[in-house]
N, C-alpha and C positions, 0 to 999 in steps of 0.2 A: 504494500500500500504506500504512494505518493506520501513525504512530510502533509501535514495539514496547514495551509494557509490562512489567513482571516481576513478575506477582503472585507475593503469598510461597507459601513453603511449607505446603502444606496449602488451596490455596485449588482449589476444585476448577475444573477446564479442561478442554473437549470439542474434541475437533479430528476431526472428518468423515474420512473415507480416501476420496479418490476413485478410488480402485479399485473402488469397486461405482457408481459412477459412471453417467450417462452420456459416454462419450467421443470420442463427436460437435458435444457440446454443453456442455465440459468450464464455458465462462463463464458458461452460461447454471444449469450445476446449480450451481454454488460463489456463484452469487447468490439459490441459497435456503435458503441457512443465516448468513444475515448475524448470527445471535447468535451463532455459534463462535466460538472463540478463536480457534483455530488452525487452517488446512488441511493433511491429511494428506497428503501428496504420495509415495505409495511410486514408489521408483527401483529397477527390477528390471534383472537383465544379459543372463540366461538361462544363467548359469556358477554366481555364485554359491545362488542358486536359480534351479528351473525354468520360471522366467515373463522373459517382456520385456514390460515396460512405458515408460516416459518415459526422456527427456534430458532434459540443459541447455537445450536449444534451446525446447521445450514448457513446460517451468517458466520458462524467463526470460516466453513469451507470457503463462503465468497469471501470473504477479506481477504484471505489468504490467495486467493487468485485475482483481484481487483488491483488496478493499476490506480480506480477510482475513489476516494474513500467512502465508507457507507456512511449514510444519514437513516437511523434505525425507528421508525414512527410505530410509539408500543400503545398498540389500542386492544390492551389487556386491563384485567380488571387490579391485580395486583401490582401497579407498578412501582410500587414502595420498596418492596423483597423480590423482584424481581431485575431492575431496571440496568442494577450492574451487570449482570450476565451480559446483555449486550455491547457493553462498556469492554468487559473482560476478551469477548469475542471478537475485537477490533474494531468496532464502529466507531467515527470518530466525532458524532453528534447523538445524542439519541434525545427523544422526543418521548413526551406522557404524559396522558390528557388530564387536565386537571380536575376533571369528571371522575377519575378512578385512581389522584392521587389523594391521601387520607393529609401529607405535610409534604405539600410542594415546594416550600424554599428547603424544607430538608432536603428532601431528595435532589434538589437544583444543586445542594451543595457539594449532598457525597457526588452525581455526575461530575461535575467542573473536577472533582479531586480526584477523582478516579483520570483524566486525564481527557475529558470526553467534554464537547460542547453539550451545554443544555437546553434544552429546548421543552416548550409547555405548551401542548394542543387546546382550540377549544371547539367544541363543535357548536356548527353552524346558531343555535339557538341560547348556547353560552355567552354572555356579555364581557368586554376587555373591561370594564370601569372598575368592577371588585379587586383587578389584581394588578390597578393603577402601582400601588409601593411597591409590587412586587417583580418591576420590570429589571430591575438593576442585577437581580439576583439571577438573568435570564440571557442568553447568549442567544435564543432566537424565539420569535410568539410563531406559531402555525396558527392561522384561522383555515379552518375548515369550510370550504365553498359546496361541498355535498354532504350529506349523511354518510359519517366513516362506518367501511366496510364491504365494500362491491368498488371495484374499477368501471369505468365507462357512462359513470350516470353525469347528468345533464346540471352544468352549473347554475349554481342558482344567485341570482343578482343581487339578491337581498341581502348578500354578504358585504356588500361593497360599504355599503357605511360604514359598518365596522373597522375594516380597514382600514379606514379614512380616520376614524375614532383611534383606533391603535398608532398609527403615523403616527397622529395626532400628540397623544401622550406621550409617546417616544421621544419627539422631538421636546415638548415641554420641558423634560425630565434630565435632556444633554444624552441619554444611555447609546451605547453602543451595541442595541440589538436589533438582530436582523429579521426582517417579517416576511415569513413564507405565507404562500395558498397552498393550496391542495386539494384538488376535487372539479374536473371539467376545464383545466387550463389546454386550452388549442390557441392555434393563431387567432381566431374569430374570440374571447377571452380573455387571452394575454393582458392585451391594449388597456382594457377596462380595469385589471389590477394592477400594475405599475402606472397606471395616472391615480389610483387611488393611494399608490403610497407602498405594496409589496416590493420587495427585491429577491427574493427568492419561491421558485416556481419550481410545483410537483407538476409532472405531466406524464401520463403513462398511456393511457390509450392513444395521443395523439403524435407519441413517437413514435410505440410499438407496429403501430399501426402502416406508420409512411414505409415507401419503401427503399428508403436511407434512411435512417435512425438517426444517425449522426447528421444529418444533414437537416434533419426536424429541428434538433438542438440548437444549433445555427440559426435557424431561423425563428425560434421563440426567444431567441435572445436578442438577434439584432432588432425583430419587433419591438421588446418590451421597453431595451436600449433606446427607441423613438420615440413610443410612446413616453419616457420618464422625460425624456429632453423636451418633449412641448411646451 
């Protein structure tokens, strides 16, 4: 795995979701997007939502074959006693929604010390304003642009205040965190979340889907790249 970087805030970053994947051939798709920043590694339970998808065991394989570093999104119900395994596994961001964390600046804490960016999801009908003090403690916010748990479902707009709400505080506060989407980013998409204010973008069916991957990447970047500069 690549050293980890930290580009600043506002620099825009695509990171692939291998959930639309193929997941046969988990090394062979994650080496065709070698321009991504990040791999998206969603961790499902089948509790906290209704999919199963990866362990520890499967991300420790990719890390170890990734050129790319992972970004581990745990949309499990335990991620208090759970969260280091993916930390442990190589991921060099992991993510936990604050829906299914019981002490989130805890756990923001052991992540960061564990050697690992921290990151605190909310889904789509969760509000940023509760965890206004809590942004400091936080190296990246995920807002949630669909119901987590299924790849391919259709963005829903109604995120975008929020967004704009999160920018918002961000920047009041001086913090140096980075604010992902995740959920229906495509080109048609993009635009609308980096003028609200994201810099970092999940996208999976509409990489997986092109027929250069890599070359999808590119072009959700240099878009959202426009978009920000408006």
């Amino acid at each position: 795995m690549r050293p980890l970087d930290s580009p600043p805030v506002g620099h825009i970053q695509i990171t692939p979701s291998i959930l639309n994947a193929d997941f046969a051939r988990l090394g062979e798709e994650v080496a065709r997007i070698p321009s991504a920043d990040w791999v998206h590694v969603d961790v499902m339970d089948n509790h906290f939502v209704p999919n199963l998808t990866f362990g520890p065991t499967m991300v420790e394989a990719l890390a170890r074959s990734s050129s790319v570093p992972l970004d581990a999104h745990l949309m499990i119900e335990d991620a208090d006693r759970n969260a280091l395994e993916y930390v442990e596994a190589g991921c060099g961001s992991v993510t936990f929604h604050v829906e299914a964390a019981k002490a989130p600046v805890r756990l923001a804490r052991e992540i960061r010390a564990a050697g690992a960016r921290a990151s605190m999801a909310l889904k789509p009908a969760t509000p940023i304003e509760p965890y206004e003090d809590m942004l400091s403690e936080l190296d990246m916010v995920l807002i949630m642009t669909v119901e987590p748990g299924f790849g391919g479902q259709r963005f829903l707009d109604l995120c975008l205040p929020k967004i704009r709400r999160a920018r918002a505080l961000m920047d009041k506060h001086g913090v140096e965190t980075w604010l992902q989407v995740d959920g229906g980013v495509s080109l048609e998409t993009i635009e609308r979340c980096a003028e609200a204010g994201a810099d970092v973008f999940v996208a999976g069916s509409a990489v997986y889907s092109a027929a250069d991957p890599d070359k999808m990447v590119t072009a959700l970047r240099e878009t959202a790249t426009a978009a920000q500069q408006r």
